[in-house]
C-alpha positions, 0 to 999 in steps of 0.5 A: 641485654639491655643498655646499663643506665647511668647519671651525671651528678655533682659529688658536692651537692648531689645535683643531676643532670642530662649532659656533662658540664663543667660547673654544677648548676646547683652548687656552682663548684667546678669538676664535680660532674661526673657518671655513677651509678644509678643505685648510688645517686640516692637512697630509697626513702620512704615517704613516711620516713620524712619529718613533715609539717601537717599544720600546713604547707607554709605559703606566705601571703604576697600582699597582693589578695588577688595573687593569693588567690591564683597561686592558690593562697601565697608563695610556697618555698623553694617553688619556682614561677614562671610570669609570661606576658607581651613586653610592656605589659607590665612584667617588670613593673608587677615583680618590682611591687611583688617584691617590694611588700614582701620586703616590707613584710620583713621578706629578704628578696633580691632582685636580678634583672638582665633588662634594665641597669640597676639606675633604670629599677632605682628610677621606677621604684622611685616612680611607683613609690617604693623604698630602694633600701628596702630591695637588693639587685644585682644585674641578671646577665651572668647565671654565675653572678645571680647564683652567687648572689642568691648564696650568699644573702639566702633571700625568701624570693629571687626575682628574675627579669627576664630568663630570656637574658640570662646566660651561662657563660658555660654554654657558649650560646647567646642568651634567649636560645633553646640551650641557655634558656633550658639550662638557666632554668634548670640551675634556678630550679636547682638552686631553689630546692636545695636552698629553700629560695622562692624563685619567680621567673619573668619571660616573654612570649612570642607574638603568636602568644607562645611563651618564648623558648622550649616547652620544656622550660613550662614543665620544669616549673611549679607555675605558670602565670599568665600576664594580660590585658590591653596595654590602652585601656590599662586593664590587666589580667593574672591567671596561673594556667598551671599550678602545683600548689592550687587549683588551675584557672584563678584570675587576679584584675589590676588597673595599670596608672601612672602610680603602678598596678592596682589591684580590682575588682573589674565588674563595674569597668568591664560593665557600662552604666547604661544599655544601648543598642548593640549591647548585652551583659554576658556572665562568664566564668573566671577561675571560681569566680564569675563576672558581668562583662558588656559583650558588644556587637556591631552590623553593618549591612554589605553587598560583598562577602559578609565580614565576621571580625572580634575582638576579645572573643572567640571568632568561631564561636561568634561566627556560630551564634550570627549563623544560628540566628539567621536561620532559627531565630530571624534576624537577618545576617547573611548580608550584613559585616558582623562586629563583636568585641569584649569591654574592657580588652578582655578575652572572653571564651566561656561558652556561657557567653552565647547567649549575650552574644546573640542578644548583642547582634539581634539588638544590633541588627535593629537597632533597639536596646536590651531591656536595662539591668538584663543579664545573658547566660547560655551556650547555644547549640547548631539546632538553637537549643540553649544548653545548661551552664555550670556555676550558676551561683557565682554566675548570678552573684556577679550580676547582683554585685553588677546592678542586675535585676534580670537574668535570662538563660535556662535556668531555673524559673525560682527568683533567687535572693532579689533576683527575676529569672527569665527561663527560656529554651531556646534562642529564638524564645530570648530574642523574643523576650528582649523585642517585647519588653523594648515594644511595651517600654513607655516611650521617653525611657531607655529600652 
């Protein structure tokens, strides 16, 4: 016979979970725990029993286009967010201004933070320009206090910084542990659904870019958000890696100045005015949107092992297009260090991006520029075979809003709005193109 299942819930509020404790998660009442019976816990509803708005699925606009877009076209209520990033990226700074035009939007938020006192959020509100009165706060060490908090005002959003230092004092374990983490979560993730309260979650990740504590905690929540970018060069980047309410893959570009974050539109940064050698304009894709991007490469000849070192690109990838142009395109590698990096710190991994890569080595191999205004874009195969890529639309949108005149990829010989196609089939044929047009360059003119 098989085992009889039973559940742990409140008698309050009705709120379940995996192992006894003394204090619901969910209503914070204390002794309310206790075992029933699976067939009492709930009742069976249908679907169609349930009053439901057809005209839409109420999200509310940030203030921010670009976070819009990555969750998919606002802030659902009752939905819980998680934003990872590296420390210093600016986490605290992007759920201060978050926060800040909702409030000004007639949005209650509150604001709970284990990280820094309530004197350090008033100074950098103060910095990045924001009204104080405008935001309420309470520390975010203790669960209990934030809940109790978040009861009694009922914001629209309840911004946590970071997860990683809240505690429930219940648990008995120091904050940023597998337990705390877990069981923080899953009273925040309570208190959202029965109080209708927009939650949004800051959390650190590890220094192997893991997010920091259970992979569970991924799973209890709506969204994921992915906070990154190279701390020198200002640079950031959103993306939602999971998303109940919209499409995966979204990304938002800001710029981090001494007035906080500023949303972008990144083309022209991740894109250098001139063309040099060692240089090329790759397209790669970003969500629904593409982007020109300067790929860089740099090669260096050597008398040991050959080095193959990038950064913001992916290091087997590159590692396949130098070997594949030693051997099927004649540009010399085998004994030469090869470099690659992406502008701007971004990661690049779109397997699009080949093609520039190749270009960017054989012009770095020789010294010569490719022609100016060209674009790259193309995944190149072990035999030197370039391969069709998806979103060619947005694709070459990006290199006319970049100033491009040129693509060159497999890609269909018909110029399209302004645009010239160069169609080419394989590697060797894009090489080629990028040495005879530098050759018949007039001399005194960039090549």
């Amino acid at each position: 016979m098989g085992k009889v299942r039973t559940l742990l819930s409140c008698s309050e509020c009705g709120q379940q979970v995996a192992q006894w404790i003394g204090r619901c998660p969910g209503c914070g009442a204390w002794g309310t725990i206790a075992e029933r019976d699976p067939g009492t816990v709930s009742a069976l509803v249908s679907l169609a029993s349930l009053s439901f708005d057809s005209s839409g699925d109420r999200r509310i606009p940030t203030g921010f286009p670009g976070i819009d877009r990555v969750l998919g076209g606002g802030i659902v209520p009752a939905s819980v967010a998680l934003l990872a990033g590296e420390p210093g990226i600016g986490k605290s700074t992007l759920l201060l201004q978050l926060v800040a035009k909702l409030s000004a939007a007639g949005l209650p938020c509150l604001v709970a933070s284990g990280e820094e006192s309530r004197a350090q959020v008033a100074s950098r509100a103060t910095r990045l320009g924001i009204r104080g009165e405008a935001v309420s706060f309470v520390p975010g060490r203790e669960l209990g206090d934030v809940l109790d908090a978040a009861r009694a005002t009922r914001p629209f959003l309840l911004a946590v910084d970071s997860i990683q230092t809240l505690r429930d004092s219940a648990g008995g374990q120091m904050p940023g542990g597998p337990a705390q983490v877990r069981g923080c979560t899953d009273a925040l993730v309570g208190l959202a659904k029965s109080r209708e309260i927009a939650v949004l979650l800051a959390g650190h990740v590890t220094k192997d870019g893991d997010l920091a504590g259970p992979r569970t905690l991924e799973h209890s929540v709506d969204v994921v958000l992915s906070f990154e970018g190279d701390p020198r060069s200002g640079l950031r980047m959103l993306s939602a890696g999971k998303n109940r309410f919209g499409s995966e893959g979204e990304v938002a570009w800001f710029e981090m100045n001494g007035t906080g974050l500023r949303e972008i539109e990144p083309s022209k940064l991740l894109r250098s005015n001139g063309t040099e050698p060692g240089a090329a304009t790759a397209l790669p894709r970003a969500g629904k949107r593409a982007l020109a991007v300067e790929v860089q490469a740099l090669v260096v000849p050597t008398d040991g092992p050959p080095r193959r070192q990038v950064t913001g690109l992916d290091p087997r990838r590159f590692q396949l297009v130098a070997a594949v142009l030693d051997r099927l395109a004649g540009v010399p590698l085998s004994r030469t260090e090869a470099f690659g990096a992406a502008s701007g710190g971004l990661r690049v991994d779109d397997p699009a991006c080949d093609l520039a890569i190749a270009v960017a080595l054989a012009s770095a191999a020789r010294g010569v520029a490719p022609p100016p205004a060209s674009a790259f874009v193309g995944e190149i195969g072990l035999t030197g075979v370039l391969r069709p890529v998806a979103a060619v639309e947005q694709r070459l949108a990006a290199a006319r809003a970049a100033g491009v005149t040129t693509v060159v990829g497999p890609l269909a010989a018909d110029a399209a709005d302004g645009l010239r196609i160069v169609p080419v089939a394989r590697v060797a044929e894009a090489v080629a193109w990028c040495r005879k047009r530098a050759s018949a360059a007039p001399p005194g003119r960039p090549t």
